[in-house]
N, C-alpha and C positions, 0 to 999 in steps of 0.2 A: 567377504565378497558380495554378499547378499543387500548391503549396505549403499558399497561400491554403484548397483546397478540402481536401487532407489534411487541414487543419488546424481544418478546420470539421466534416468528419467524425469527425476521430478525437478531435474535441472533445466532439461528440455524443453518440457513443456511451458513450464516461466518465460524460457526465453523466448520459444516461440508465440505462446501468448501475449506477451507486451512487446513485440513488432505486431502484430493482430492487431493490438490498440491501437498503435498510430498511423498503422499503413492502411485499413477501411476506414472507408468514408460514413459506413451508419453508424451512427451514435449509440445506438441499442446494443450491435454487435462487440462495437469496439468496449461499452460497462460489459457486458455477461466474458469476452475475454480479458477484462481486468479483476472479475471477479476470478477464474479459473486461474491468473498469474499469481493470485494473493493464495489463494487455497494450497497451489505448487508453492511457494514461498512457505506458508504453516508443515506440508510435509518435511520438507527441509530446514526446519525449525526442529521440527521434533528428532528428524535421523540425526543433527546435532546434541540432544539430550536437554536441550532448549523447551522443554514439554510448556513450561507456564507459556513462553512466548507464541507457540504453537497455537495453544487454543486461544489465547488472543486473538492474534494474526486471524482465526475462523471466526472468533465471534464480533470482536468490534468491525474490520475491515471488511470481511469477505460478508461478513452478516452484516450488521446495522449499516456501516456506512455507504457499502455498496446498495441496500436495500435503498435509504434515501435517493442517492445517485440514481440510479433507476426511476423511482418513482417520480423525480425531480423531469427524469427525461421524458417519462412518458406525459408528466403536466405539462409542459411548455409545446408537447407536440414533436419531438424527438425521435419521428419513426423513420421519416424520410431520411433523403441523404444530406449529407452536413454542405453547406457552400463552402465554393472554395476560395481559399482562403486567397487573401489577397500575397504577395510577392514584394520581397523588398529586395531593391540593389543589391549584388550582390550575395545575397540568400546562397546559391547553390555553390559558388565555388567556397562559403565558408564553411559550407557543411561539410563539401568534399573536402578540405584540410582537415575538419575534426575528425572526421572518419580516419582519414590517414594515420594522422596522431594517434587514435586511441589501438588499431591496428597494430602501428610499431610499438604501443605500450605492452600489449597484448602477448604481443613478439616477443619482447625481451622479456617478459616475467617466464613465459616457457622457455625460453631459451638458459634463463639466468635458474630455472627451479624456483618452485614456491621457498617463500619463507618456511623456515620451521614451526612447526606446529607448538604455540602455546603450552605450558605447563598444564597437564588438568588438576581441575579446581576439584578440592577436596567439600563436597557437600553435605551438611547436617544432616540426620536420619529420615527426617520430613522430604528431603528433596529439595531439588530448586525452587519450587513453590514454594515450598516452609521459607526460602533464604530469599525469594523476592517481597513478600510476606512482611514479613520483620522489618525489611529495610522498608518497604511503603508506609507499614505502617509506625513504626519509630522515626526515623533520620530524615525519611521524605511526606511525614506526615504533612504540613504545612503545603508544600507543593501539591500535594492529593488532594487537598480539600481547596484549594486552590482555581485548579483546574476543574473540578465538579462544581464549584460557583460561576467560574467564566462560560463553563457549558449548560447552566440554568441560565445567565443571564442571554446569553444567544437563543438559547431558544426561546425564550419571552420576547426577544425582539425577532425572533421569526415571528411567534403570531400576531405581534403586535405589527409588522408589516402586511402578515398575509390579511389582516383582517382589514388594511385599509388606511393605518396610518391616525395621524390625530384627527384628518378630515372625515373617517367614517363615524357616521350615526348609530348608534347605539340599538336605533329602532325599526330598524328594518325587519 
């Protein structure tokens, strides 16, 4: 039962923190409640038994990447309020049809009952960690080491942009 209510809360709070995102207009406000959507998401990670992905979800998302996002805002000057955005044809009545649409989606999944729930997965003494563990570093080694080169090679071209490109001088 005790689960039940976590899970209703930290349901909540997601949802209503990612309408917070895109319905204010400050930039500032709209990252720190994207940070707080991701944090509610890591709870809900974890009341799933989902622990490895949990403290991900807090450390790369809600930690480092949010941290950038912010401090990205706060360089460019991102305290004021956002312009608004410009309007295309048509814009509003197709939003009002997705709405509708995911509405009646919405509908019939209550109406029709959730799927049944998944077999639970039988996990090693270690835990889900031990079993995400294993598989990053045996099956998806290659892909790991992968992705830690394509994110050195970004950020050497971040500095190599922030500092000015091939046109800056050395001697400044």
């Amino acid at each position: 039962m005790v689960d039940v209510i976590f899970f209703a809360v930290f349901g909540l709070v997601a949802v209503v923190a990612a309408i917070g995102v895109v319905a204010l207009r400050n930039v500032l406000y709209s990252g720190l409640l994207l940070v707080l959507s991701m944090l509610s998401l890591a709870g809900l990670y974890i009341l799933m038994n989902a622990q490895f992905l949990g403290v991900a979800q807090i450390i790369v998302y809600a930690g480092a990447v949010m941290v950038l996002f912010l401090f990205a805002v706060m360089l460019v000057g991102g305290r004021g309020e956002a312009q608004p955005a410009c309007r295309l044809r048509g814009q509003a009545p197709l939003a009002a049809l997705m709405v509708l649409i995911l509405a009646v989606d919405l509908g019939l999944l209550v109406y029709r009952g959730l799927p049944a729930a998944a077999p639970a997965v039988v996990l090693p003494d270690g835990g889900n960690v031990e079993a995400v563990a294993e598989l990053l570093f045996t099956r998806y080694l290659w892909a790991f080491e992968a992705t830690g080169l394509l994110l050195l090679v970004a950020v050497v071209g971040v500095v190599y942009l922030a500092r000015g490109g091939a046109g800056a001088s050395s001697h400044d």
